[in-house]
Residue frames as qw, qx, qy, qz and C-alpha x, y, z in Angstrom:
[[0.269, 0.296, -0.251, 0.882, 18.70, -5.84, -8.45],
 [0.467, -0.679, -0.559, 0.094, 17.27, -4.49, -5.34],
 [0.271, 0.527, 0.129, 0.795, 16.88, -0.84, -4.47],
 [0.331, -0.434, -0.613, 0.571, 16.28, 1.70, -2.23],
 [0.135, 0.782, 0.358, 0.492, 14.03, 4.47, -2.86],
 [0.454, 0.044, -0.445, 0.770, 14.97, 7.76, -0.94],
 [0.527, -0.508, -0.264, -0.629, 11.31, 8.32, -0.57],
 [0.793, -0.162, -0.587, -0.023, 12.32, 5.42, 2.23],
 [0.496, -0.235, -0.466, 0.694, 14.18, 7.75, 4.70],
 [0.063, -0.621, -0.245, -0.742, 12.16, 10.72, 4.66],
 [0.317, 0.933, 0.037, 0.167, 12.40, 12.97, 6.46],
 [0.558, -0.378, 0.491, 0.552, 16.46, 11.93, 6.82],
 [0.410, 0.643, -0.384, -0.520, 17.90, 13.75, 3.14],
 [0.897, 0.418, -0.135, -0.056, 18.46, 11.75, -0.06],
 [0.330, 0.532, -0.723, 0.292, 22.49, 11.78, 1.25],
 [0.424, -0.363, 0.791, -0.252, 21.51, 9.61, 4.31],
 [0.887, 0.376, 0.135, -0.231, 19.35, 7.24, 1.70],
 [0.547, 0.645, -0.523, 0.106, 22.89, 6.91, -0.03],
 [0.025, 0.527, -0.729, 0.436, 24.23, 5.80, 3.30],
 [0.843, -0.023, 0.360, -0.399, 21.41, 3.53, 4.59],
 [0.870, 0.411, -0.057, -0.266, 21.96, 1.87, 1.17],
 [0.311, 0.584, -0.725, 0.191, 25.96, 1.07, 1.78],
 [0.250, -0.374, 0.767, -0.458, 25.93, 0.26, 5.00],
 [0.722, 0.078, 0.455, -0.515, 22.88, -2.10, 4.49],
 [0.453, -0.094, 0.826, 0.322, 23.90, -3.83, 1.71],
 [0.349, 0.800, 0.291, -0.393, 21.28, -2.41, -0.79],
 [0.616, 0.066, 0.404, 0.673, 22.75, -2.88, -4.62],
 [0.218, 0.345, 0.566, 0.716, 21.31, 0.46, -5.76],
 [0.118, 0.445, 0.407, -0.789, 19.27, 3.97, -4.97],
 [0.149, 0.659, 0.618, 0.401, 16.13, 5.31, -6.68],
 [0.092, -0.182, -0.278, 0.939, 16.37, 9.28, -6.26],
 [0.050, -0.680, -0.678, 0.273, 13.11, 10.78, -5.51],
 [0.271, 0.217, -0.012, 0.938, 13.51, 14.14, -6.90],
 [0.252, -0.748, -0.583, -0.190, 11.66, 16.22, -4.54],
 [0.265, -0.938, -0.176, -0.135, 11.60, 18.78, -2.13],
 [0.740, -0.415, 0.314, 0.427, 15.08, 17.81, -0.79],
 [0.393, 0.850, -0.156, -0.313, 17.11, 20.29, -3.06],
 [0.366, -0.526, 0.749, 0.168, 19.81, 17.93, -2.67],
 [0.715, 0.029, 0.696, -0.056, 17.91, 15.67, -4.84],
 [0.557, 0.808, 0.189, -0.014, 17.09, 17.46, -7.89],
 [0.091, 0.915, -0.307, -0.246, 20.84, 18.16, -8.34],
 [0.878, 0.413, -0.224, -0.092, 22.19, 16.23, -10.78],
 [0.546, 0.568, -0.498, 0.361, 26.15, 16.52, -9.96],
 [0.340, -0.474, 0.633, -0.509, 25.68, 16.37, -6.16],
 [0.904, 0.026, 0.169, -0.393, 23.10, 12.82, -6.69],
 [0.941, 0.197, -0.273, 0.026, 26.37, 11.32, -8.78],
 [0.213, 0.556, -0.602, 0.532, 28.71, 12.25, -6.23],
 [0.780, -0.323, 0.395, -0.362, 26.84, 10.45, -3.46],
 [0.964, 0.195, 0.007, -0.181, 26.86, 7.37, -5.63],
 [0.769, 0.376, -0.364, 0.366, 30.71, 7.23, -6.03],
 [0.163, -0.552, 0.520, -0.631, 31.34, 8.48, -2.71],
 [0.737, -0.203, 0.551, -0.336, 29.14, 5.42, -1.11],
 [0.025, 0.224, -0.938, -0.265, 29.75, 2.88, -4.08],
 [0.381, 0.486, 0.751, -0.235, 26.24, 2.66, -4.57],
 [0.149, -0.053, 0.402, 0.902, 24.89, 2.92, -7.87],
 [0.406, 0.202, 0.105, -0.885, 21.73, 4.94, -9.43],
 [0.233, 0.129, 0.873, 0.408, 19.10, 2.38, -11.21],
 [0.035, -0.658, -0.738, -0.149, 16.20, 4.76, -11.11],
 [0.091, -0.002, 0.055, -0.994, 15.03, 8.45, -11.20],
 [0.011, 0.450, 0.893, 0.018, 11.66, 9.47, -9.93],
 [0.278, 0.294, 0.120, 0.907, 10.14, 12.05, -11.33],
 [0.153, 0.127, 0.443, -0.875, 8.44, 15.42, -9.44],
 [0.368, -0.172, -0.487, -0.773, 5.14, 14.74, -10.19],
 [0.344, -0.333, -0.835, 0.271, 3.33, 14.75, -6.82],
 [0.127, -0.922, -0.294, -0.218, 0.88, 17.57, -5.74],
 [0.461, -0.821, 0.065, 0.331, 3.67, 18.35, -3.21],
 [0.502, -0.276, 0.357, 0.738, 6.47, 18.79, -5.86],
 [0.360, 0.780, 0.507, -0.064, 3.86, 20.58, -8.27],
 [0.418, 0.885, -0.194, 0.064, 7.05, 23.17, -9.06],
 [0.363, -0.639, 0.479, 0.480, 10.27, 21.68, -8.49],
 [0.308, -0.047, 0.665, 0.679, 12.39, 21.72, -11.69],
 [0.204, 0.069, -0.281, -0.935, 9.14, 24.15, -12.81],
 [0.573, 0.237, 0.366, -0.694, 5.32, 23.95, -13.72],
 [0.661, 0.439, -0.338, -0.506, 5.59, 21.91, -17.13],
 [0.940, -0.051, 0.281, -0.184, 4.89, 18.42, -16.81],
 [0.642, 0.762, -0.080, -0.024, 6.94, 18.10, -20.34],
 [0.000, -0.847, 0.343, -0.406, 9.73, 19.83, -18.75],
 [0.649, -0.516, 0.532, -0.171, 10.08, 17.97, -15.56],
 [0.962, 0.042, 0.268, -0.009, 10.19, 14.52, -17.18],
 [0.530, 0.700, -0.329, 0.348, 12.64, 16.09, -20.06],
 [0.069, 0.742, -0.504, 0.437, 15.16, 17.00, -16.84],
 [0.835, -0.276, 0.457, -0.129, 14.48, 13.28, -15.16],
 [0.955, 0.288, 0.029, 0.072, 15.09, 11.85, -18.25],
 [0.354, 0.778, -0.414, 0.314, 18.81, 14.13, -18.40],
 [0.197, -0.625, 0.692, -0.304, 19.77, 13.45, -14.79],
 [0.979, 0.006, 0.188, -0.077, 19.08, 9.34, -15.55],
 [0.745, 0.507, -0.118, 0.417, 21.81, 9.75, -18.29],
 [0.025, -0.879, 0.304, -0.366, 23.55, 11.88, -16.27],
 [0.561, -0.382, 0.622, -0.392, 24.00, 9.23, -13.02],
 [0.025, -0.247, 0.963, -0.103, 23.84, 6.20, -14.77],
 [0.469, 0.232, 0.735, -0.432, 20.10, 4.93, -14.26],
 [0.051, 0.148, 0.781, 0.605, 18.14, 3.51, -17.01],
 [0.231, -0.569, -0.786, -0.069, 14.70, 4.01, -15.55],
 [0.070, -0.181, 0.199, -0.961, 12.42, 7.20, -14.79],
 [0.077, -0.458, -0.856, 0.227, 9.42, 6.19, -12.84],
 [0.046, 0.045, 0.355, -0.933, 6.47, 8.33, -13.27],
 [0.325, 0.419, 0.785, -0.321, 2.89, 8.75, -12.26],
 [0.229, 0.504, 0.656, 0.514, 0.17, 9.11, -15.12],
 [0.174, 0.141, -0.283, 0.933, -1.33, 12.75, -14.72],
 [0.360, 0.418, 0.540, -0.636, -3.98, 14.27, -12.16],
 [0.353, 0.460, 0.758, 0.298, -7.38, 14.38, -14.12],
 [0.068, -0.874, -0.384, 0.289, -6.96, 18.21, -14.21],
 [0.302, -0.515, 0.593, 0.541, -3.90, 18.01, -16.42],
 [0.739, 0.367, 0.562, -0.048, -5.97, 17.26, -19.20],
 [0.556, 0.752, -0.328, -0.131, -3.98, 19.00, -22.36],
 [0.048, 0.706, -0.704, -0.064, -1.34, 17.21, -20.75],
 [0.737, -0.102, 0.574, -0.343, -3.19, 13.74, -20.23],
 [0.583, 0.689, -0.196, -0.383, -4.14, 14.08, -23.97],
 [0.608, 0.656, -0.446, 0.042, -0.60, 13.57, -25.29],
 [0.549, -0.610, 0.514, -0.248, 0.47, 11.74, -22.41],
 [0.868, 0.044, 0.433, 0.241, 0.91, 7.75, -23.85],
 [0.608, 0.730, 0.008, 0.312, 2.47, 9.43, -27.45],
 [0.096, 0.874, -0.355, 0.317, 4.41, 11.58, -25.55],
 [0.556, -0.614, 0.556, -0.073, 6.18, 9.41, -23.05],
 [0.908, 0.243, 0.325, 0.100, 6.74, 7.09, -26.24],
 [0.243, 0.943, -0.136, 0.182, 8.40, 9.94, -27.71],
 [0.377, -0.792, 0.441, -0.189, 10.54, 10.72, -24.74],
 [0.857, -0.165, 0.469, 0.135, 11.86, 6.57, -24.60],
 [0.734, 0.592, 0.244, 0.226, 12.60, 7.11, -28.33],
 [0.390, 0.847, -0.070, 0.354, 14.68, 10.20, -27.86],
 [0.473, -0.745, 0.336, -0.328, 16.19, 9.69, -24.76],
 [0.675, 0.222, -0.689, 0.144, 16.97, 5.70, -24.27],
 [0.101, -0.162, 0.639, -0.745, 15.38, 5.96, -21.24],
 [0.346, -0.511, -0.760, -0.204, 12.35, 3.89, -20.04],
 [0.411, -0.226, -0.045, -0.882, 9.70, 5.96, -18.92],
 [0.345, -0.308, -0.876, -0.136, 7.98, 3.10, -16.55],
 [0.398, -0.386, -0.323, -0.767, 4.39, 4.21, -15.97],
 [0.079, 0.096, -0.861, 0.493, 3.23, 3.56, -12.31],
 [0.362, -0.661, -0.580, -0.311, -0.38, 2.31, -11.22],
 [0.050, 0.234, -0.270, 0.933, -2.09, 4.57, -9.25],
 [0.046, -0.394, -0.855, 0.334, -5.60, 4.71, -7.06],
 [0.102, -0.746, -0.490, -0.438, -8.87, 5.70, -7.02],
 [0.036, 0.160, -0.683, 0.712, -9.01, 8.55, -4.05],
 [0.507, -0.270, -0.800, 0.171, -10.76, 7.01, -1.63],
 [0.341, -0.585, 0.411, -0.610, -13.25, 9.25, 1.31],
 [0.581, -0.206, 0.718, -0.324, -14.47, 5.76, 2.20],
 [0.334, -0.019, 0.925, 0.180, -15.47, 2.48, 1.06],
 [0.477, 0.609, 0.630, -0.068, -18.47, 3.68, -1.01],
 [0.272, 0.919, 0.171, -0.228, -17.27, 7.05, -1.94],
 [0.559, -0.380, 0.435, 0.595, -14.19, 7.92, -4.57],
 [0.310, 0.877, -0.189, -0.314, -12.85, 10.05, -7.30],
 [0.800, 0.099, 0.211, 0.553, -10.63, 8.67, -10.39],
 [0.108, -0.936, 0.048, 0.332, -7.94, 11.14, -10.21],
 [0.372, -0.464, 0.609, 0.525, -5.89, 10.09, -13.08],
 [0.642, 0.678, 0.035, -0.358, -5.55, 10.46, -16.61],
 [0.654, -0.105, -0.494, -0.563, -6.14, 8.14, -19.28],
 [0.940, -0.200, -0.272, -0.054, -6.35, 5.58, -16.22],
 [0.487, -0.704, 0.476, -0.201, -4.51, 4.50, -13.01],
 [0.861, -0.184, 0.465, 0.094, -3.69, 1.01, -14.40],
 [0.113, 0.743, -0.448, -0.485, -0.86, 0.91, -16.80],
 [0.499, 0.156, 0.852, -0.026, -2.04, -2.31, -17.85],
 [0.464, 0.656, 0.595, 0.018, -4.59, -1.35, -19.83],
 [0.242, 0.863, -0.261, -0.358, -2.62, 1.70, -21.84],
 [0.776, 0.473, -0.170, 0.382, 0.44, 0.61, -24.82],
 [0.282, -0.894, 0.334, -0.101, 2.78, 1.75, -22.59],
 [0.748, 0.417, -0.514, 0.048, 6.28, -0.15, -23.24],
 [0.292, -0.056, -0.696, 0.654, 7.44, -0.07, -19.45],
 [0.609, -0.578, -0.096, -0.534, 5.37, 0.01, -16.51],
 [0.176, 0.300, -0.778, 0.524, 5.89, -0.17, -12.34],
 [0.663, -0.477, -0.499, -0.290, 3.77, -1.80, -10.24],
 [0.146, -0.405, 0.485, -0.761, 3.47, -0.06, -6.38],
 [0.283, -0.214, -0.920, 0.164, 2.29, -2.68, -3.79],
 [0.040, -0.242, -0.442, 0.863, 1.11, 0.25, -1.47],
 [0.553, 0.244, -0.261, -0.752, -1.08, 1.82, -4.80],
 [0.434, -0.035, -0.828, -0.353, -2.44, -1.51, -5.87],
 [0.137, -0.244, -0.796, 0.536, -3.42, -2.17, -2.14],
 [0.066, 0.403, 0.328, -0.852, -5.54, 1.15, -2.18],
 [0.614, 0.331, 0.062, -0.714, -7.32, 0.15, -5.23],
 [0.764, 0.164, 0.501, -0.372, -8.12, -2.94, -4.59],
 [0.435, 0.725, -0.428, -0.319, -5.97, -4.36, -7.05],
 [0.892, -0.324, 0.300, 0.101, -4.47, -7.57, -7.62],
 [0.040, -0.812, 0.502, 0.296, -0.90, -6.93, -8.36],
 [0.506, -0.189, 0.820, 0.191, -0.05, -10.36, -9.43],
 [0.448, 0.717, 0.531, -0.065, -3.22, -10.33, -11.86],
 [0.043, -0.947, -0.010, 0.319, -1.56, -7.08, -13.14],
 [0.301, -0.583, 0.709, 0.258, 2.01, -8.32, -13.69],
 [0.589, 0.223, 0.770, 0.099, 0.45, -10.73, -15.97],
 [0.467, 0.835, 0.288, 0.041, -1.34, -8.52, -18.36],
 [0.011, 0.834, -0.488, -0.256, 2.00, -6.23, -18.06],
 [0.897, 0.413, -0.001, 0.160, 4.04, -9.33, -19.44],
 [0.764, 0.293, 0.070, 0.571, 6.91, -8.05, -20.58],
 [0.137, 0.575, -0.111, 0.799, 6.86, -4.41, -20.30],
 [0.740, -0.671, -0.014, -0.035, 6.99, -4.97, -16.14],
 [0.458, 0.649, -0.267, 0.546, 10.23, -2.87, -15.99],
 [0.176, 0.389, -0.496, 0.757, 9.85, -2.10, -12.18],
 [0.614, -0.564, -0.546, -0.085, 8.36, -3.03, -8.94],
 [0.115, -0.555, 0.235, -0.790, 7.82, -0.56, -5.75],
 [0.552, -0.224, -0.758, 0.265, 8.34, -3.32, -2.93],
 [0.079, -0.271, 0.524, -0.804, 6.19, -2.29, -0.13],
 [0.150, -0.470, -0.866, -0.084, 2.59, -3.70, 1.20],
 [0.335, -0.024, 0.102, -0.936, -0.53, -1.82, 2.64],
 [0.214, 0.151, 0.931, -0.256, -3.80, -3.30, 4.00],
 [0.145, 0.427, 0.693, 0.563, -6.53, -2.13, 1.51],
 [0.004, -0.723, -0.534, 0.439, -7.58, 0.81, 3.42],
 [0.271, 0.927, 0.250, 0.074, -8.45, 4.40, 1.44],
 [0.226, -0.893, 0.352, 0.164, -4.45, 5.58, 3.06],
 [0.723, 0.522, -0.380, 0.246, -1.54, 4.96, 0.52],
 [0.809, -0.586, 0.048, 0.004, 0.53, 3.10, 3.48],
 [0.600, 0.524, -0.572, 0.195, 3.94, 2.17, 2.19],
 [0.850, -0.436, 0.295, -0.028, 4.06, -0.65, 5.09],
 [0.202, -0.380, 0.898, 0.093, 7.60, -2.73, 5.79],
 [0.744, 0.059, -0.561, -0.359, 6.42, -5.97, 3.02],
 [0.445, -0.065, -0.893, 0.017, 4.89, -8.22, 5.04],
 [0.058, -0.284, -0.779, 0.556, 3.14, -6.49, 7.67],
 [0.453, 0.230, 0.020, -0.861, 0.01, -5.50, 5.31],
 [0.640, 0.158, 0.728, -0.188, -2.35, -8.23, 3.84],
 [0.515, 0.700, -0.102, -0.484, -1.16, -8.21, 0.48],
 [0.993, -0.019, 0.024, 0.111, 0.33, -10.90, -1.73],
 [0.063, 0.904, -0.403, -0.129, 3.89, -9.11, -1.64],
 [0.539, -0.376, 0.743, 0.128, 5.57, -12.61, -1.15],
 [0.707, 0.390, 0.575, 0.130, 3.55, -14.35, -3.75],
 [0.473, 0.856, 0.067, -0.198, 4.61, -11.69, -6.04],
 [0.029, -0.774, 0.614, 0.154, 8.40, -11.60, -5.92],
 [0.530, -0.179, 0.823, 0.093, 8.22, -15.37, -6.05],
 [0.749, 0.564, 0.341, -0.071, 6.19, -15.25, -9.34],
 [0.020, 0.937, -0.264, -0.230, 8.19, -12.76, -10.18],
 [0.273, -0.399, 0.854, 0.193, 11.56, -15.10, -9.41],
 [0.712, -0.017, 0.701, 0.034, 9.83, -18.03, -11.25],
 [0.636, 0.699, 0.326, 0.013, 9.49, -16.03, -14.65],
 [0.722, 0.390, 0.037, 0.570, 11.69, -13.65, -16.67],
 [0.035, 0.987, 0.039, 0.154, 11.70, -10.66, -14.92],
 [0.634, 0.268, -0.057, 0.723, 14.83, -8.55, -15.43],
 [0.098, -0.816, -0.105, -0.560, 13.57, -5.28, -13.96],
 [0.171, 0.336, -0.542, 0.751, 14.59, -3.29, -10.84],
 [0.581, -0.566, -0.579, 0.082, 12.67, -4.43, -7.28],
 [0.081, 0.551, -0.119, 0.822, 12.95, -0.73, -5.09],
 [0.313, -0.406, -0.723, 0.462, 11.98, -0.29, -1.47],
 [0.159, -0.316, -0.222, -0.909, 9.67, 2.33, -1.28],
 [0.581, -0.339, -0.734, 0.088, 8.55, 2.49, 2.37],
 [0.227, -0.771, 0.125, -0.581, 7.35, 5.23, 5.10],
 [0.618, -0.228, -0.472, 0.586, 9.70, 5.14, 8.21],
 [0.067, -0.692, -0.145, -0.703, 8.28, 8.21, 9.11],
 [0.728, -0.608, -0.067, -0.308, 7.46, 6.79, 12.63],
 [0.745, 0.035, -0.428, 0.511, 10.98, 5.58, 13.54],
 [0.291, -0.949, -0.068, -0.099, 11.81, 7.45, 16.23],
 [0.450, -0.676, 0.445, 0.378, 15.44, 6.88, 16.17],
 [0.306, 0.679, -0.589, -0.314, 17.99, 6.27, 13.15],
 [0.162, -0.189, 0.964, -0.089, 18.40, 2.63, 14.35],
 [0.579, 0.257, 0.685, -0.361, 14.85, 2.00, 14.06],
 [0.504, 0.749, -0.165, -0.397, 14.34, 3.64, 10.60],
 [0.146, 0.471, -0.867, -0.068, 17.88, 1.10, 9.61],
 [0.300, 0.140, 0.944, 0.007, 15.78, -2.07, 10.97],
 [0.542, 0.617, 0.209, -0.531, 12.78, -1.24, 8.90],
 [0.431, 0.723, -0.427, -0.329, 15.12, -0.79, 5.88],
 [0.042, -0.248, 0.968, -0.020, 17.06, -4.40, 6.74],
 [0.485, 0.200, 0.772, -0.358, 14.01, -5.99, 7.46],
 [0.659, 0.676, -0.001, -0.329, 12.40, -4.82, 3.60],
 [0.444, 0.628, -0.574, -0.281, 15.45, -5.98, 2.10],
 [0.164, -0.269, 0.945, 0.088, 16.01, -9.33, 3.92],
 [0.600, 0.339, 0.532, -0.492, 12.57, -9.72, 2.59],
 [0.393, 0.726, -0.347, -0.446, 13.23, -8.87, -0.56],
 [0.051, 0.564, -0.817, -0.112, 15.97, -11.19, -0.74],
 [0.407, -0.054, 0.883, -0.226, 14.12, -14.35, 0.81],
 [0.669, 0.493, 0.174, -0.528, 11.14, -13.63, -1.62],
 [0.493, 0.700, -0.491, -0.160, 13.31, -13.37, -5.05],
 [0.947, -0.120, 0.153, 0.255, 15.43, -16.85, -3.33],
 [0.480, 0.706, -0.333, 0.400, 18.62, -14.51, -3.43],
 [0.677, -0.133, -0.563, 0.454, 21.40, -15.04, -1.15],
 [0.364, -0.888, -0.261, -0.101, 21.25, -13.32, 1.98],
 [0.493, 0.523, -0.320, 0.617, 24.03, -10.76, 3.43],
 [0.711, -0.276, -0.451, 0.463, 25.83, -11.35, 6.78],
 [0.007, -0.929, -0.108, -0.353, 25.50, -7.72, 8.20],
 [0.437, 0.255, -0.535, 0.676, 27.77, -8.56, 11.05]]
C-alpha cells in the first residue's frame, strides 16, 4: 500500500491531501493531525475518505513543538485520541515520535506505555526514528527520549523516515534490518545529510531510497510505504501535483508495482 501523508500538501488543507490522493491514484491518506482544525476532527477526516474513495491507513499523532497543544498538553492524552480517531476512520497505524528530552516523566513510561496503549487499543503505535539536532557538523544536541532510533528500544512497531535517517547520518537499510519484523511503516522521502530535516521528492537527495524499497520488495514487508514530502515551494497547484506523481511513480517503480496510466 502506498500513501499520502497530508503533511505532503501543506500549506493546501488535509481536504485537498484527500483530493491529490484520488485524482493521483494514491491507495490511501495518512492524516497529520495538526494545526489544520480540519484534521483533528474525527467525523469530518472520515467523510473526506468516503467522499474521495480514498481510504485512511495511518494517523499521525500531534507531537511536534508546533502542535505542542492541539487535542491538549498531555502527551498520554493526545496519543489516547489518535489511537480513537484510527478506530474511528479505519486506520490501523498511529505514527508517533519518541519524546523531546524535556518530557522526561513522560519519556520514563514511554516504551511500557505505548505497549500498553497497542494492548488496549489494537492499534500499532509505530515508533519513528528521529535526529540528533544538528547547529553544524561538529556541534549537536540528542533531543529525544530513551533514543531517536527505534531499533534499539522493544518496541513492537516502528517507522523508518528517509528525511530523519538522512539528518542523522543513518543508514536506513542497516536499520530495517535490526527492525526485522516490527518495520510496520516507512516515510518515503530522501534528504542529503545536511543538519535541515528536508523531506526531498525520493530521488533527488543522496540517499539509498531506491535500494530500500527494493529490499524492502525482496523481503516480507507488509507495512504501509507513505509520502511524506515538503512541496512548500510549488508555486502553483500543478507543480505541488507533479511532485506528488513523481513520489509515487517512484514509489511504484521501486516496490516493482504496476504503474497507473494517469491519462
Amino acid at each position: 500500500m502506498i500513501g499520502l501523508s497530508t503533511a505532503s500538501v501543506y500549506p493546501e488543507s488535509t481536504a485537498h491531501a484527500f483530493g491529490y490522493a484520488a485524482t493521483l491514484g494514491y491507495d490511501a491518506v495518512e492524516v497529520m493531525v495538526g494545526i489544520d482544525a480540519l484534521s483533528q476532527q474525527m467525523t469530518a477526516i472520515k467523510q473526506l475518505a468516503e467522499h474521495h474513495g480514498v481510504g485512511v491507513c495511518a494517523v499521525h499523532a500531534p507531537c511536534l513543538l508546533i502542535t505542542q497543544r492541539v487535542w491538549g498538553t498531555d502527551p498520554w492524552g493526545k496519543l489516547e485520541r489518535s489511537a480513537e480517531m484510527a478506530q474511528e476512520v479505519g486506520a490501523d497505524v498511529v505514527v508517533v515520535h519518541p519524546p523531546f528530552r524535556w518530557q522526561k516523566e513522560y519519556a520514563r513510561e514511554f516504551v511500557q506505555g505505548i505497549e500498553g496503549l497497542e494492548q488496549s487499543t489494537g492499534v500499532a503505535f509505530a515508533v519513528e526514528n528521529m535526529y540528533p539536532w544538528r547547529a553544524s557538523s561538529k556541534r549537536s544536541v540528542e533531543a529525544y527520549l530513551p533514543g531517536r532510533d527505534p531499533s534499539q528500544e522493544r518496541y513492537a512497531n516502528a517507522t523508518i523516515d528517509l528525511s530523519h535517517a538522512a539528518v542523522a547520518q543513518e543508514d536506513p537499510i542497516a536499520m530495517a534490518d535490526r527492525l526485522g519484523e516490527r518495520l510496520r511503516h516507512i516515510h518515503l522521502t530522501d534528504g542529503t545529510g545536511s543538519a535541515k530535516d528536508e523531506h526531498l521528492v525520493p530521488g533527488r537527495g543522496n540517499q539509498p531510497v531506491a535500494e530500500l524499497l527494493q529490499h524492502l520488495a525482496c523481503g516480507d514487508f507488509a507495512g504501509h510505504v507513505v509520502v511524506e514530502i515538503n512541496t512548500r515551494k510549488a508555486s502553483t497547484p500543478a507543480q505541488r501535483s507533479a511532485d506528488l506523481a513523481e513520489s509515487l511513480d517512484f514509489a511504484r517503480e521501486h516496490l516493482g508495482l504496476t504503474r497507473v496510466d494517469r491519462g
